[in-house]
C-alpha positions, 0 to 999 in steps of 0.5 A: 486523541479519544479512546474509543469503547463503543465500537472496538476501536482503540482510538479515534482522530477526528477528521473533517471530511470522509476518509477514503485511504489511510497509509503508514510510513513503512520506510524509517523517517528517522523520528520514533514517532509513526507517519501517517496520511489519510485522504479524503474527497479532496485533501491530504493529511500527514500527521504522526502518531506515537504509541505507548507501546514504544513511548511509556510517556505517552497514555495510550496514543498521541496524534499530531497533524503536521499538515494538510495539502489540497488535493483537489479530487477524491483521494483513492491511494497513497504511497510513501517515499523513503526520502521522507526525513523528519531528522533532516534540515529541513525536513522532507515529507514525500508520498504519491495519491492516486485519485479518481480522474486516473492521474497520479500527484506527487507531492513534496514538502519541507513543512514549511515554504516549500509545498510542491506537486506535479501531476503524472498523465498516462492512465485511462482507467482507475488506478489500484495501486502505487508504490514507490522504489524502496530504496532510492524512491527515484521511481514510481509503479502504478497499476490501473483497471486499463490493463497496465503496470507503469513505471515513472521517474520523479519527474512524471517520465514513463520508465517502463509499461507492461501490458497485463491481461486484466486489471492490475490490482497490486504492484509491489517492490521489495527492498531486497528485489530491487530490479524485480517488481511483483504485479497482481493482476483480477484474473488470478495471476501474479507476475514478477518482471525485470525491470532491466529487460523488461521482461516477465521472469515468473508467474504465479496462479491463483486458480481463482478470481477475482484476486483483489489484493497481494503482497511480498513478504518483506521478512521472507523474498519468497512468500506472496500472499493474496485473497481472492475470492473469499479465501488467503492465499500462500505461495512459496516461489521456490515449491511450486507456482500454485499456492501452498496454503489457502483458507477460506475467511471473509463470507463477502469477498476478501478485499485486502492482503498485508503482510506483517512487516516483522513477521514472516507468520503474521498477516492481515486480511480485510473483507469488502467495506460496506457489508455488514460482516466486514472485518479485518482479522489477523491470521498466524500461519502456525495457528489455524485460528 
């Protein structure tokens, strides 16, 4: 692990390809060092980092590669499971990509004999995101650029499908909402479905687009956050279906939203990757700046 001055960065993993996505673990992996995996033009690395923040022993940071899995095609998104264990015998290393031929893989593995994976089939367009159901992580939802939420078991069994009016930019799954899911849709527009009747209970509008990215907020079952456009947007579900609060941040487009997994108050917002004044920048609602 190098420190990093010269482009303010913290800290460097040197890695042997391009990087495409990078995704903690936010489930608890039952070790006290931070899961990560980064995907590359064709392959997976899981590794795990631990902080001085939480481990005084450690200078600055540590990075360990636990493994890396081929994958064959360009890697687009990641998702964890909750069963992935470090503490268990042995250990379980679970998580979903997203890839560029509109398929989903799953992978698992014991870090030792057992590296399997099965391909999920269904999309006919890009796939913008995918999460696992947080509390079992039995199920899987993808949203795709073909205008659709799908829901699948372990097994690459569509569950559920949901036609949307535009592309499906985020999908989310609270571990308090467990039979709702959140889906956030380029025009604008997020909706929360049931998943027992299948059937659209709520929406939410941004009044403008494109939306690129959502989140629920884990701290708070009724603040959403977006960004479209240039700005953030907030919701509280309860006042009205129109945002609370918006702001105008990224001179090029925001491209991501992500909510503070501590903090109802704190999210982050990045701009489009590529120009040249993207940032990442960290807001706090009760502080303008």
């Amino acid at each position: 692990m190098k420190h990093d001055s010269t482009r303010n960065t913290s800290y460097t993993v040197d890695c042997e390809d391009y990087v495409h996505v990078v995704k903690f673990n936010p489930f608890d992996s039952g070790d006290s060092s931070s899961l990560i995996a980064y995907g590359g033009n064709n392959y997976v690395v899981v590794g795990t980092c631990r902080f001085q923040e939480e481990d005084t022993e450690v200078e600055g940071m540590q990075y360990k590669t636990l493994r890396t899995f081929h994958h064959g095609i360009r890697v687009d998104a990641i998702a964890w499971s909750p069963e992935t264990r470090l503490d268990a015998i042995p250990p379980q290393i679970r998580f979903c990509t997203a890839a560029s031929d509109r398929k989903l893989r799953l992978f698992t593995s014991d870090l030792q004999d057992k590296n399997e994976f099965k391909t999920f089939d269904g999309h006919s367009d890009y796939i913008n995101d995918l999460v696992f159901a947080p509390n079992e992580g039995q199920e899987i939802a993808s949203v795709s650029d073909d205008h659709t939420c799908r829901v699948w078991d372990l097994e690459g069994n569509e569950k559920a499908h949901f036609v949307l009016r535009s592309p499906g930019m985020s999908v989310c799954w609270h571990p308090e909402e467990a039979f709702k899911l959140m889906v956030a849709e380029k025009n604008g527009t997020i909706r929360f479905y049931d998943l027992i009747t299948q059937q659209a209970i709520l929406s939410l509008e941004c009044e403008q687009t494109p939306l690129m990215s959502a989140d629920w907020c884990l701290k708070n079952t009724l603040k959403i956050g977006a960004v479209a456009g240039s700005d953030w947007l907030i919701w509280d579900i309860t006042r009205s279906s129109y945002p609370q609060d918006k702001r105008p941040v990224h001179v090029d487009r925001a491209r991501l939203f992500r909510w503070s997994r501590v903090n109802e108050n704190l999210f982050a917002t990045t701009g489009y990757p590529g120009k040249t004044t993207t940032q990442l920048l960290v807001h706090h609602l009760g502080h303008p700046q």
